[in-house]
MARGUTI-225559 format. One record per residue (C-alpha): residue in three letters; y, z, x. Coordinates in steps of 0.25 Angstrom, whole numbers, plus 2048, in hexadecimal, padded with zeros to 3 digits. Last residue first. Example, Ala and Ser with C-alpha at 12.3 -4.5 7.8 and 13.67 -1.06 7.14 Angstrom:
SER7FC81D837
ALA7EE81F831
This chain:
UNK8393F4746
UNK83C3F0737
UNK8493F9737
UNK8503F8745
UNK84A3EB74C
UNK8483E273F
UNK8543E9739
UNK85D3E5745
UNK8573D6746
UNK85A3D7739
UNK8673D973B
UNK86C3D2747
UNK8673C673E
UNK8703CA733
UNK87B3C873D
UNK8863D4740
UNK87B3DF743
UNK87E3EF745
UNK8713F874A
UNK872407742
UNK870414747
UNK86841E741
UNK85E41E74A
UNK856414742
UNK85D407746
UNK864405737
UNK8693F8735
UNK8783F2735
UNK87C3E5731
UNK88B3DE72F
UNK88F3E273C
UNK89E3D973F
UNK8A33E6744
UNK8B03EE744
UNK8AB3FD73D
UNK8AE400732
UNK8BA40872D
UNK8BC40B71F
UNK8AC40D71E
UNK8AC41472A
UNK8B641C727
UNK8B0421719
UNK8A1422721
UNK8A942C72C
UNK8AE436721
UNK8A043771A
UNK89C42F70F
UNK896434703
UNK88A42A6FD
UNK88741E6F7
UNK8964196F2
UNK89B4136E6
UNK8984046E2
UNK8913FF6EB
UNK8983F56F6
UNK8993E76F8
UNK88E3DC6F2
UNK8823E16EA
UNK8733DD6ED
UNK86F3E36FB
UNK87B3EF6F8
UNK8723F36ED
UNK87D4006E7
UNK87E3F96D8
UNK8703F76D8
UNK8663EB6DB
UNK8593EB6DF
UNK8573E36EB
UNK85A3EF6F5
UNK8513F86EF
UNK8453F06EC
UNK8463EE6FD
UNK8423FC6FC
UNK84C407702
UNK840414703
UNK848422702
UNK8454226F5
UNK84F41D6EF
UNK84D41F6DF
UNK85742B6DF
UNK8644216E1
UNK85E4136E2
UNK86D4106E4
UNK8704196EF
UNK8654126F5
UNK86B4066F6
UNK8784086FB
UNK87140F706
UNK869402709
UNK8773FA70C
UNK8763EA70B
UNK8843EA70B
UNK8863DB704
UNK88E3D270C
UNK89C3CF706
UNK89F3CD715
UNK8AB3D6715
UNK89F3E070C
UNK8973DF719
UNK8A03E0723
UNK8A33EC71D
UNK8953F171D
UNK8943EE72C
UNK8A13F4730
UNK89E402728
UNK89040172E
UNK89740173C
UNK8A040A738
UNK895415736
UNK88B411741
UNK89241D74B
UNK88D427740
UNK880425742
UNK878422738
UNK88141B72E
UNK87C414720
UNK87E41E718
UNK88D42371A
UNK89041371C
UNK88C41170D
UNK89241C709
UNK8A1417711
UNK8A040A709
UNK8A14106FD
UNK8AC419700
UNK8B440C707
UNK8B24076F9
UNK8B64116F2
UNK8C34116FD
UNK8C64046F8
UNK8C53F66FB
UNK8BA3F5707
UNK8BA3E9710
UNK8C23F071B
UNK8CA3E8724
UNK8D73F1725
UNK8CD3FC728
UNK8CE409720
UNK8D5415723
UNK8DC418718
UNK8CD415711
UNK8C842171A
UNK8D142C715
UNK8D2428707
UNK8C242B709
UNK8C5437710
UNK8CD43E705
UNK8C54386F9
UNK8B943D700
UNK8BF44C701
UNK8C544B6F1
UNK8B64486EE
UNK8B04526F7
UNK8B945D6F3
UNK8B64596E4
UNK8A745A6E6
UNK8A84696EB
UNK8B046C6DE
UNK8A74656D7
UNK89C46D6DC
UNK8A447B6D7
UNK8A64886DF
UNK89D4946DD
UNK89D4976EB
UNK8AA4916F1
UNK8AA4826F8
UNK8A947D704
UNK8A446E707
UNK89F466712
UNK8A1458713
UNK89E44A70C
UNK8A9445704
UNK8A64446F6
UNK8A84366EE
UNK89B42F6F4
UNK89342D6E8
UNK89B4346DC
UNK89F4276D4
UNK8AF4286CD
UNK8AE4256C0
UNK8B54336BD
UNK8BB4396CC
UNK8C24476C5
UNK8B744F6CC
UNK8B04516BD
UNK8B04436BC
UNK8A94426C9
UNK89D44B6C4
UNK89D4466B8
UNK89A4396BF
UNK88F43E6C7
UNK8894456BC
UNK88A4536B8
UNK87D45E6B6
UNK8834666C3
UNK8904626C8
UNK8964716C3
UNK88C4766CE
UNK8924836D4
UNK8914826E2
UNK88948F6E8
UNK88248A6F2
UNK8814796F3
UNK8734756ED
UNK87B46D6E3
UNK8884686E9
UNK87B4626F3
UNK87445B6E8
UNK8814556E4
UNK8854506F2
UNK87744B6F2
UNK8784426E4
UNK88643E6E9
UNK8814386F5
UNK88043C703
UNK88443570E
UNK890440714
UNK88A44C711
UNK88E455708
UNK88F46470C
UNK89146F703
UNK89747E708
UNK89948C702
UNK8A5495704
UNK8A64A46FF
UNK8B54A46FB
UNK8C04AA706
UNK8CA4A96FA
UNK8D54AF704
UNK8D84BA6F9
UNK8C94BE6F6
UNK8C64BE705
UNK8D34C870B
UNK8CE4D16FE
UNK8C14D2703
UNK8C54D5713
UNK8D04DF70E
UNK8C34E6703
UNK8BB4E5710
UNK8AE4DB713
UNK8A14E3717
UNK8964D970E
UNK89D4CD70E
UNK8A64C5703
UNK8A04B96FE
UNK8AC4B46F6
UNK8AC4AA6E8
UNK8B94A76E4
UNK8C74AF6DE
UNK8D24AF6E6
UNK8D94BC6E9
UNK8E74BB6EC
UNK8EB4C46DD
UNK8E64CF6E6
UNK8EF4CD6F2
UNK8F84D96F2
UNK8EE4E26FB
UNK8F24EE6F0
UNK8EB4E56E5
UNK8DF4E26EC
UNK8DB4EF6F2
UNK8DD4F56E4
UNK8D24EC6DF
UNK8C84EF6EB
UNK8CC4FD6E8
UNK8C94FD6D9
UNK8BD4F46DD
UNK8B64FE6E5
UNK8AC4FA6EF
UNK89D4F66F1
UNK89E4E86EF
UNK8934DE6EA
UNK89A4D56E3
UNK89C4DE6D6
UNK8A64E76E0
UNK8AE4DA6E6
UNK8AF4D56D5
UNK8B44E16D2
UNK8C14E06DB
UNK8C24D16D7
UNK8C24D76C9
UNK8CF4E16CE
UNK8D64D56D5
UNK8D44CD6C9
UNK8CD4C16C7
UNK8D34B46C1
UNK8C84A96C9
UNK8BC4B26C9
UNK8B84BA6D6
UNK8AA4BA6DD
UNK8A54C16E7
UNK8984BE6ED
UNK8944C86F8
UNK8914C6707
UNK8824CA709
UNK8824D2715
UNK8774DD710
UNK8734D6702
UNK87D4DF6F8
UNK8724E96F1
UNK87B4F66F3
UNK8894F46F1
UNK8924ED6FC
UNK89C4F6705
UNK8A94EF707
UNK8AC4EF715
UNK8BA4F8719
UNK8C64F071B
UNK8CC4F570D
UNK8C550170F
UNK8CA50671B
UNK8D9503719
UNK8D750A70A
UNK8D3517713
UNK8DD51771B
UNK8E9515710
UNK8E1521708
UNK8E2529715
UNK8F0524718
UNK8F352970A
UNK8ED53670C
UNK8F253A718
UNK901537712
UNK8FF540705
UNK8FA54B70F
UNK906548718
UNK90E54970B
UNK907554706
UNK90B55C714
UNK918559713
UNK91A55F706
C-alpha cells in the first residue's frame, strides 16, 4: 500500500512538474509563421475562455487548446481576460499569454497631428494612419462633428494637436474625440488664465486668434509678440491684415502664390476687407498659440514683417513698417 502511494505521489509531482514546464515553456508556432513575426490575435467582445483558447491556436500557435483552456480555468482569472487586438511574439508562454490578455496589453499604434495643420490634413492623416478603421470615410465635415455629439459646431481648429495611441482596428472617430475633449481641456485652461485686458470675449475667440498666431510664428520666441500685435489691433478696431487668413479662404485654389487679387477679393476669412476676427479658426493651435493668444505680449507693436530667417521685425508707426518691408521683403 505504501509503495502505491509513493508510486501515486511520484506521479502527481511528475504531472505537477511537467505542467510547471509548460506553462513557462515558449509556445511553438506552426510551420509557415514569418521567423519572429509576432502574431495577431484577436478576441470578440463576449468570448469564452474555451473560444479564446482557439483563437491562440488559429493565430499561428502550435499548442493544444484543451490545455490552454484548462490553464485558464485553474489560474482563476479567465472571466479577466479582455477582449482587443494583441500581437503576441513568437516564444511567449501560456503564463506570459495569459498575463497579456488579462492586463489588456493591446497592440498599440500611433497618429501624430501637428500643431498648424487644418482639418483637410488632419483627415488625410486619420487616413494613411495603420490600421485605423475609417468610419469618417465618405462623411462631411459637419457629419463628422455631429456624430461626435458637436452638431453646428465648425471642425477647423477643434482637435488638439499631439500624438495619439490607439488599438489596431480602433475607430477614427474615436481618435478625433480624444483630440476634441484634449483641446476643450487646454483651451478652458488658457481662457482661465486670460489677461484682464484682453480684447477677446470668449474662448472661440481666444481659439481663433490662437490659429492665426500658430501660422504666423517662426520662431517660437515671436509668438506673444504677434499675439500683442493682433490685439492691438482688434483694440484699435484696425483690420488684421493677416495673409494666412486669406489663404485658408482660397482653400485648394492657393497655389502657393498670394496675388494682390487675393487680398482685394472678398471672403468671409479676407482680413484686408473685414473688420475683427474670422469666423472659426484657420488651423489647430498648439499649447503655446492658445497662451499667447490669452496672454500677449506688452507692446504698443501694431506691425510685424517676415525677416526671412523665420523671425519677424516688429513696428509701432506705419512708417517703421514699410521701411521694414522695403528692407526685408523688397530688398
Amino acid at each position: 500500500m505504501r509503495r502505491f502511494l509513493v508510486l501515486v505521489l511520484l506521479v502527481v509531482l511528475a504531472l505537477a512538474a511537467g505542467a510547471a514546464w509548460w506553462l513557462q515553456a515558449p509556445m511553438p508556432v506552426r510551420a509557415g509563421v514569418g521567423a519572429g513575426q509576432p502574431l495577431e490575435l484577436e478576441i470578440e467582445p463576449g468570448t469564452t475562455p474555451r473560444g479564446v483558447a482557439r483563437a491562440v491556436v488559429q493565430a499561428g500557435f502550435d499548442t493544444d487548446a484543451r490545455l490552454l483552456f484548462l490553464w485558464f480555468r485553474l489560474s482563476g482569472k479567465d472571466r479577466g481576460i479582455k477582449a482587443g487586438n494583441y500581437e503576441v511574439a513568437q516564444g511567449t508562454s501560456p503564463h506570459a499569454l495569459l498575463q497579456k490578455l488579462v492586463r489588456g496589453e493591446e497592440a498599440l499604434r500611433a497618429v501624430t497631428l501637428v500643431e498648424g495643420w487644418n482639418f483637410r490634413q488632419l483627415r488625410q492623416a486619420l487616413a494613411r494612419a495603420e490600421q485605423l478603421r475609417p468610419d469618417t470615410e465618405g462623411l462631411s465635415d459637419a457629419d463628422i462633428m455631429a456624430r461626435l455629439d458637436r452638431p453646428g459646431v465648425p471642425a477647423e481648429g477643434r482637435f488638439f494637436p499631439d500624438t495619439y495611441t490607439y488599438a489596431k482596428g480602433s475607430s477614427d472617430l474615436a481618435v478625433l474625440r480624444r483630440a476634441l475633449h484634449a483641446m476643450d481641456r487646454r483651451l478652458e485652461a488658457a481662457w482661465a488664465q486670460r489677461a484682464p485686458d484682453t480684447p477677446l470675449k470668449s474662448p472661440e475667440q481666444a481659439l481663433i486668434l490662437a490659429s492665426i498666431v500658430e501660422k504666423e510664428t517662426g520662431r517660437p520666441e515671436d509668438r506673444a509678440q504677434i499675439a500683442g500685435v493682433f490685439s492691438n489691433r482688434l483694440r484699435a478696431g484696425m483690420l488684421l491684415q493677416t495673409d494666412p487668413t486669406v489663404i485658408y479662404g482660397l482653400g485648394e485654389r492657393f497655389d502657393g502664390n498670394l496675388r494682390k487679387r487675393d487680398l482685394q477679393a472678398d471672403t468671409p476669412y479676407n482680413t484686408y476687407t473685414r473688420a475683427g476676427l474670422p469666423p472659426t479658426p484657420i488651423a489647430m493651435p498648439g499649447r503655446a498659440a492658445l497662451l499667447a493668444a490669452v496672454q500677449p505680449a506688452d507692446t504698443r507693436a501694431l506691425y510685424f514683417v517676415a525677416r526671412g530667417d523665420g523671425t519677424s521685425h516688429f513696428s509701432v508707426t506705419l512708417d517703421e513698417h514699410n521701411r521694414a518691408v522695403n528692407r526685408y521683403q523688397r530688398k
